[in-house]
Kinemage of the C-alpha trace (Angstrom):
@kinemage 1
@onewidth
@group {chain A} dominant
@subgroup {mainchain}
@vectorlist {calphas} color= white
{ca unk a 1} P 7.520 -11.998 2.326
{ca unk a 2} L 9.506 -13.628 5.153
{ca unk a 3} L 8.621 -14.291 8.446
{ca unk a 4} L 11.034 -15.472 10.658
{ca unk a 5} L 10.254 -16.270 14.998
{ca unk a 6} L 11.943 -15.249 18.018
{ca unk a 7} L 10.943 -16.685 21.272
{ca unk a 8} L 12.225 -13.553 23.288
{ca unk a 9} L 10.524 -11.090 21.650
{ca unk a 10} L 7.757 -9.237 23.506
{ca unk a 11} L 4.634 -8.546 21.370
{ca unk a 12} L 4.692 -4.553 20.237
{ca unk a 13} L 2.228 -2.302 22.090
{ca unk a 14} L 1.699 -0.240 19.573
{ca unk a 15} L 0.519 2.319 19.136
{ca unk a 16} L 1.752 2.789 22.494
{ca unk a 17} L 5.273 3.135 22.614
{ca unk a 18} L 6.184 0.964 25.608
{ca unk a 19} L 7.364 -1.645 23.079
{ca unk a 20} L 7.997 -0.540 19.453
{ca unk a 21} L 6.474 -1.486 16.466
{ca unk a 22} L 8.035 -4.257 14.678
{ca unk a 23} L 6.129 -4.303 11.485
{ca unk a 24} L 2.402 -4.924 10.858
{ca unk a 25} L 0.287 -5.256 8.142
{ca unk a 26} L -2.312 -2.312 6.268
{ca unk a 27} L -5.773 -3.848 5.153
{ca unk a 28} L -7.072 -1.375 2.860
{ca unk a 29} L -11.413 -1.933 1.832
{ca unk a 30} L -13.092 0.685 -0.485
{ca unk a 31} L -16.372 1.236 2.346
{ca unk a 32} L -16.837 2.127 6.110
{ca unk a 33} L -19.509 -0.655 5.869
{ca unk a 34} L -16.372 -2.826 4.636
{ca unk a 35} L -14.107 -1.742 7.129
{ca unk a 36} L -17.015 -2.317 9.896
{ca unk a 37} L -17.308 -5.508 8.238
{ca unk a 38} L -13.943 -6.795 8.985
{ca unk a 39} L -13.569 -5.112 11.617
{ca unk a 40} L -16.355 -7.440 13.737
{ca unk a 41} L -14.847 -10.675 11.590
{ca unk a 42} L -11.904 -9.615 13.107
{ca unk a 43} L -12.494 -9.736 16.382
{ca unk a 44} L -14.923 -12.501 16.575
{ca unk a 45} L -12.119 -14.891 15.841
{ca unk a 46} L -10.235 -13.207 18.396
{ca unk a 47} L -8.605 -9.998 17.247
{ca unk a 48} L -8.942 -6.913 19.636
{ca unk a 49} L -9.446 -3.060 18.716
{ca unk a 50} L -6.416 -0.913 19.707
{ca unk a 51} L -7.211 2.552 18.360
{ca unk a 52} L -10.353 3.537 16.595
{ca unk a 53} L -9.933 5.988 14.044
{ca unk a 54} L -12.969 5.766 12.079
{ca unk a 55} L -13.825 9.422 12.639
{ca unk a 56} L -10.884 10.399 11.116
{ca unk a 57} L -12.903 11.872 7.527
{ca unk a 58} L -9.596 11.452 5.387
{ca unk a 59} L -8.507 7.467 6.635
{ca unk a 60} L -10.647 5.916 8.701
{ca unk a 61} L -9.116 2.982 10.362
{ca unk a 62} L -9.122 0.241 13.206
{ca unk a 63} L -5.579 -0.406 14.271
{ca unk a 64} L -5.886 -4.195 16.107
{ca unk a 65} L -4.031 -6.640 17.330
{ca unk a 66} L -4.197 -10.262 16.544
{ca unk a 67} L -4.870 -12.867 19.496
{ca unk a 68} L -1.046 -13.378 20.087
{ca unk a 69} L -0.715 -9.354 20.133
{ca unk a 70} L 0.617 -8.438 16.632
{ca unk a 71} L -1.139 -5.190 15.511
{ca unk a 72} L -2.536 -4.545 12.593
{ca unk a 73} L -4.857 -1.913 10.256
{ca unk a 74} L -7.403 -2.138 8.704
{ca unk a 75} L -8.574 1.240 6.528
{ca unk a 76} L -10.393 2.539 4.080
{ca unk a 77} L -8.813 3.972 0.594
């Protein structure tokens, strides 16, 4: 994997569409009590919840964004 900066770039807003996706990354755990788990890791060093799908009976999931805005999921397979 490569990662490269851009200054200008505005952080996505996702899964809003004001400002498109640029990529993000899938965390897949094998529990709800895992994905609950992470989830409050998560945001206790800093992340923040931007949907919650954990009703969803097929994938639940968290879709969050790290501090500097750059979403990510975290789901259960």
């Amino acid at each position: 994997m490569a990662i490269q900066k851009k200054r200008d770039t505005a952080a996505p807003t996702w899964p809003s569409e004001a400002v498109p996706m640029q990529m993000h990354m899938d965390f897949a755990v094998s529990s709800v009590a895992e994905l609950e788990r992470h989830r409050e890791r998560a945001e206790s060093i800093g992340a923040r919840v931007l949907l919650d799908r954990t009703d969803d009976p097929d994938e639940p999931l968290y879709v969050l964004a790290d501090p500097a805005g750059h979403p990510f999921c975290l789901l259960v397979r």
